[in-house]
N, C-alpha and C positions, 0 to 999 in steps of 0.2 A: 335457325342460326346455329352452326359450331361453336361448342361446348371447346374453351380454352382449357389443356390440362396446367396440374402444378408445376409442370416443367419450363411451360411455354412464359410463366409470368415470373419465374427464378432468371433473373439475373447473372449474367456470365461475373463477370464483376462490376467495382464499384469504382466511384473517382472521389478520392480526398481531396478534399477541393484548400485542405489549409485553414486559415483564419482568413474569413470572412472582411474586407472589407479592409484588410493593411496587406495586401497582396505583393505591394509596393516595396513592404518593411520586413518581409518573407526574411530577405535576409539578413539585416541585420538583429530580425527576433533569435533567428537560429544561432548567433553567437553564446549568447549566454545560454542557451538548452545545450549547445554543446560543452561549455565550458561547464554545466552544473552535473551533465553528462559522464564526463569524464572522471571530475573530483567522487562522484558518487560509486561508478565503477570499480576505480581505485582503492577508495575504503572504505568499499565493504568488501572488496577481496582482499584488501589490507588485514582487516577484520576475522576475517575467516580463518585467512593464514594461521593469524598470532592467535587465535583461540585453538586451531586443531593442533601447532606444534609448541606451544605454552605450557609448561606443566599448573603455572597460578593459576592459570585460567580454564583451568579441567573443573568449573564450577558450577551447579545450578543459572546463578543470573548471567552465565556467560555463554551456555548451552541457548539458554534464549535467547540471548544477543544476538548468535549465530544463526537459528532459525531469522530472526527480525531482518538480518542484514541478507540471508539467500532471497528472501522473498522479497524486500528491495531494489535487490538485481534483477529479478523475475520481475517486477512492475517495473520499471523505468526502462528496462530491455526491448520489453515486448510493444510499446510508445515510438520512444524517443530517436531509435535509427530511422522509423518509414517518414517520421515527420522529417529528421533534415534531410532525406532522400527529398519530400516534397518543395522544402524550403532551398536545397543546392541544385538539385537536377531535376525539379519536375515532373516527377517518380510518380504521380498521381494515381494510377490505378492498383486497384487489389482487388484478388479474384474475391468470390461470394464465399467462399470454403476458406479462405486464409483470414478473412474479416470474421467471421465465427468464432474463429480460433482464438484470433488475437482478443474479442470477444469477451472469451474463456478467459483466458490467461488476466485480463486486465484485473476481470471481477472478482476471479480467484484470488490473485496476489493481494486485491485492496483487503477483500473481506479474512486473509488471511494477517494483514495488518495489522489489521484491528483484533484478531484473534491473540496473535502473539503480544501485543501490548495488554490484552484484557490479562492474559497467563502472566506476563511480567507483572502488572499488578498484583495478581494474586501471589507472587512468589515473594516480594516485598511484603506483602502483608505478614505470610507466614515467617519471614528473617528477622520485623521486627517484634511482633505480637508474640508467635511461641520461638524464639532463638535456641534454648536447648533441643527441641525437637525439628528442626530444619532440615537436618540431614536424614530422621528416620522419615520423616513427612513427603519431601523431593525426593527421592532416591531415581538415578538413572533409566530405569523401568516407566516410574511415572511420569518424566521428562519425554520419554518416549512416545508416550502412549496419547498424553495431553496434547503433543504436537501432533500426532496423527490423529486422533479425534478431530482438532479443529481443523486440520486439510479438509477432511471427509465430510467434518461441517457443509465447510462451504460451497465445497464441489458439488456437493450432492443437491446442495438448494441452486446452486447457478446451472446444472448440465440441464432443468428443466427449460432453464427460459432459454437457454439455447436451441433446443429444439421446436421450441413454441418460435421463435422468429423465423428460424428458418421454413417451417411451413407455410409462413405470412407469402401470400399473392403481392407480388410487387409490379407494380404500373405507373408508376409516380416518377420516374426517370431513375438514374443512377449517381447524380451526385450528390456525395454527403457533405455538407458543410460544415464540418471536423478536422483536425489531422489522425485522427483514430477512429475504429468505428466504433463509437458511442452506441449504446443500447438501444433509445430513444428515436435520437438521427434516422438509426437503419429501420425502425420499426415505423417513423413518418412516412417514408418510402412506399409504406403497403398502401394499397386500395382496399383492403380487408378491415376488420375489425380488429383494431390492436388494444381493447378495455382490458382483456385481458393478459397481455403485458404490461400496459401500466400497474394493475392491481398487483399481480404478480410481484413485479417489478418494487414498487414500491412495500409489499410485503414483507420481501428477502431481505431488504435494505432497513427495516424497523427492527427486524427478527435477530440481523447479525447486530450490528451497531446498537440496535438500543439494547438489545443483554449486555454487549462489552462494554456499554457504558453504565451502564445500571451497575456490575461486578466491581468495574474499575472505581465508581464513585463510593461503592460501599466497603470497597478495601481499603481507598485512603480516608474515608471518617473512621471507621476502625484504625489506623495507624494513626490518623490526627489526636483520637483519644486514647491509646496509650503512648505516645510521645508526649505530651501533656500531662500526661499521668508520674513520670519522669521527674524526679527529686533534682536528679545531677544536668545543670546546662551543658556541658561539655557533652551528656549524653543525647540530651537533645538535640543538639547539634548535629552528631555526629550521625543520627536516624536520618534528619531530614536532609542530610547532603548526599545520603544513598538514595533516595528516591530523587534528588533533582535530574540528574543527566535522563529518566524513564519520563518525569513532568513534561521538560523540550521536548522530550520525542512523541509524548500523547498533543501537547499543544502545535505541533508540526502536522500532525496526521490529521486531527480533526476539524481544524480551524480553515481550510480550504476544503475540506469536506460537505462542513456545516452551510459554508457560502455556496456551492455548487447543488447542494439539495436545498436549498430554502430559497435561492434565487430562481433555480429552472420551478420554483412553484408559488411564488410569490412576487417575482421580480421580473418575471419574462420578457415583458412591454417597457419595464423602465430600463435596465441593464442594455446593455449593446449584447448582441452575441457575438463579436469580438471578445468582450473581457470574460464572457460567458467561457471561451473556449482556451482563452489565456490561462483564468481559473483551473481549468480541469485541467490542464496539462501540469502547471502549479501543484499540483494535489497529487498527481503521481509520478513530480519531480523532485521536491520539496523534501520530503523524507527519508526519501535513500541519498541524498545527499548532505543533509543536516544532521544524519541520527550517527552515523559515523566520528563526523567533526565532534559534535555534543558529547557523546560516549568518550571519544580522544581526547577529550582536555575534561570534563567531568572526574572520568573513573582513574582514580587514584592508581590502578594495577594496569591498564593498558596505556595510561601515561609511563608508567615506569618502565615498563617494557619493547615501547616506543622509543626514549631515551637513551633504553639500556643496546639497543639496536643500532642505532641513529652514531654510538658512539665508538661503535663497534665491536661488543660483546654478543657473543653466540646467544640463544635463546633454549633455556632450559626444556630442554626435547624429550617426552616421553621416551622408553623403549617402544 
């Protein structure tokens, strides 16, 4: 018998097959992804703007802001155009090499999410806990450096499992029944042994998420007890309305998160993988488009800014 090489069981490409099962509702689902599409685009490059030509906003939590809200763009970008391609035109196929990518990009930007909310924690801690020392603590160096460590994080734990699925002998046909290529999906696909993408897989996912959440929860019981610790209500106050608009944006990211891992491993048979797939679009549609709005009427200085704009005053522009 002829010996199949790795070439012959790779895949030209693959077919998005959509949501499973409302094929019928294709279009009228695509309305609100594009409408959540657009508001999300809008601001965070809204966002962008007024943080790089703002002089107020030449600040620590506003430097993260900005990493939060590129990498926003980058999750809901690298999604949400091939799905209404699949939902308006029927756009279904994506070659094997561009479903890698997109891949990348998805895992990257989530686990880079979660990176920038774990730092935006931690920069609240240090604003409220040591406030005289803020500015020698953060300095724009370390702003730097903290956001390109957690790129290199991620990147560096996700370019593995991309090359481990890509190796994967595929014989199982070509369609995925996703509008993304899901991790998972493309790895059911093989006729090989995928244990070791699951493990993997599941690995990376405990290793980023649960340190950022481990960090984030032990930054705000440290901020719980000194806000408590606090004589003056008005100052109490005023601590815990800095951390609200960061709250929405950690309860946005993790809470379609948390249902998207504990369902694909606890709920598989009870759930539809309809809502299964609902979900996971949910998850990296949800926060580039809420963190924005949140931040917009939340934050006291890009409210004013907004206003100060909206009314027709020029915006305090560095040299």
């Amino acid at each position: 018998m002829l010996m199949l090489n790795q070439t012959d069981l790779t895949p030209a490409s693959f077919i998005l097959n959509g949501i499973p099962g409302l094929e019928d509702m294709h279009l009228w689902i695509s309305f609100p992804f594009c409408t959540m599409y657009v508001v999300a685009v809008v601001g965070n490059c809204g966002l962008l703007c007024l943080i790089r030509y703002e002089d107020s906003l030449h600040r620590t939590m506003y430097y993260f802001l900005a990493m939060l809200s590129f990498t926003d763009l980058v999750m809901c970008t690298t999604t949400v155009p091939k799905a209404l391609c699949i939902f308006w035109f029927h756009l279904k196929e994506i070659s094997f090499d561009e479903c890698l990518v997109q891949m990348f990009f998805i895992y990257t930007s989530t686990g880079m999410e979660s990176g920038v909310l774990m730092l935006m924690a931690l920069d609240r801690y240090v604003a409220i806990c040591y406030p005289l020392r803020y500015s020698a603590i953060l300095t724009n160096p370390i702003i730097a450096k903290a956001g390109l460590a957690t790129f290199l994080r991620v990147a560096l734990l996700f370019i593995p499992l991309i090359f481990i699925t890509k190796k994967l002998p595929y014989c199982r046909g070509n369609i995925i029944y996703h509008t993304y290529c899901d991790h998972m999906s493309v790895a059911k696909l093989s006729c090989g042994n995928i244990k070791v993408n699951v493990i993997y897989g599941l690995m990376v996912a405990l290793l980023i998420g649960g340190f950022d959440i481990l960090c984030i929860t032990i930054s705000y019981t440290m901020i719980l007890w000194t806000v408590v610790s606090l004589s003056s209500a008005d100052a109490r106050q005023k601590a815990f309305s800095t951390c609200t608009a960061h709250i929405c944006a950690i309860v946005f990211s993790y809470s379609p998160a948390f249902f998207c891992f504990f369902s694909h491993r606890f709920g598989g048979h009870i759930i539809p993988a309809s809502c299964h797939i609902i979900v996971a679009n949910i998850y990296l549609l949800l926060p580039p488009t809420m963190n924005p709005v949140v931040y917009g009427v939340k934050t006291k200085q890009i409210r004013d800014c907004v206003i100060r704009i909206l009314s027709g005053s020029k915006i305090t522009k560095s040299p």
